[in-house]
C-alpha angles and dihedrals in degrees: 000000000000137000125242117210106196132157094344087316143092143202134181119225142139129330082224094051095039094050088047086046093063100035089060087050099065097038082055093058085035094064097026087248133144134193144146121265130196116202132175120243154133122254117214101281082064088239109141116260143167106231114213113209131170105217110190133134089301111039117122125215133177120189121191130173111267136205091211109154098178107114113286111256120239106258108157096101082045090045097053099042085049088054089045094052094055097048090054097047075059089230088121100096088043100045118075120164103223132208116295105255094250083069100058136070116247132188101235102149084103094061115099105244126185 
């Protein structure tokens, strides 16, 4: 599960939906596009909810790993329209989603450390 940090709020759902999540909203910037999205969740309180988001060029997410240990929602009709979507919006060949930073190595020995 991972949580999804979007306008103040957050909400914890799938690896697979957040992953799609992030990769439509790049192919939407990328193609200067908006449009509402509804995917299933849990709020913090791990009580079920459909998240309502609006993904366009300047919508900000931050997805982070969660411990959640509330029941997984179920996100595979979400997922695939969210696939679809993307295809469609033709970004799929231009959005990649690259190694977390922590897998890469990165030259850090000009940084001023204390």
């Amino acid at each position: 599960m991972k949580k999804v940090a979007y306008g103040g709020v957050s909400f914890i759902t799938t690896d697979e939906a957040a992953d799609a999540l992030l990769q439509f909203a790049a192919a939407a910037a990328l193609n200067d596009f908006a449009e509402v999205v509804h995917l299933p969740a849990v709020d913090e309180d791990g009580r079920g909810i459909i998240a309502d988001l609006v993904i366009g060029p300047a919508s900000e997410l931050l997805v982070t790993p969660s411990d959640s240990t509330a029941p997984s929602p179920d996100t595979i009709e979400a997922v695939n329209k969210l696939h679809a979507r993307t295809v469609a919006l033709g970004a799929s060949k231009r959005v990649s989603i690259g190694l977390p930073i922590e897998d890469t190595e990165v030259d850090t020995s000009y940084l001023d450390t204390p």
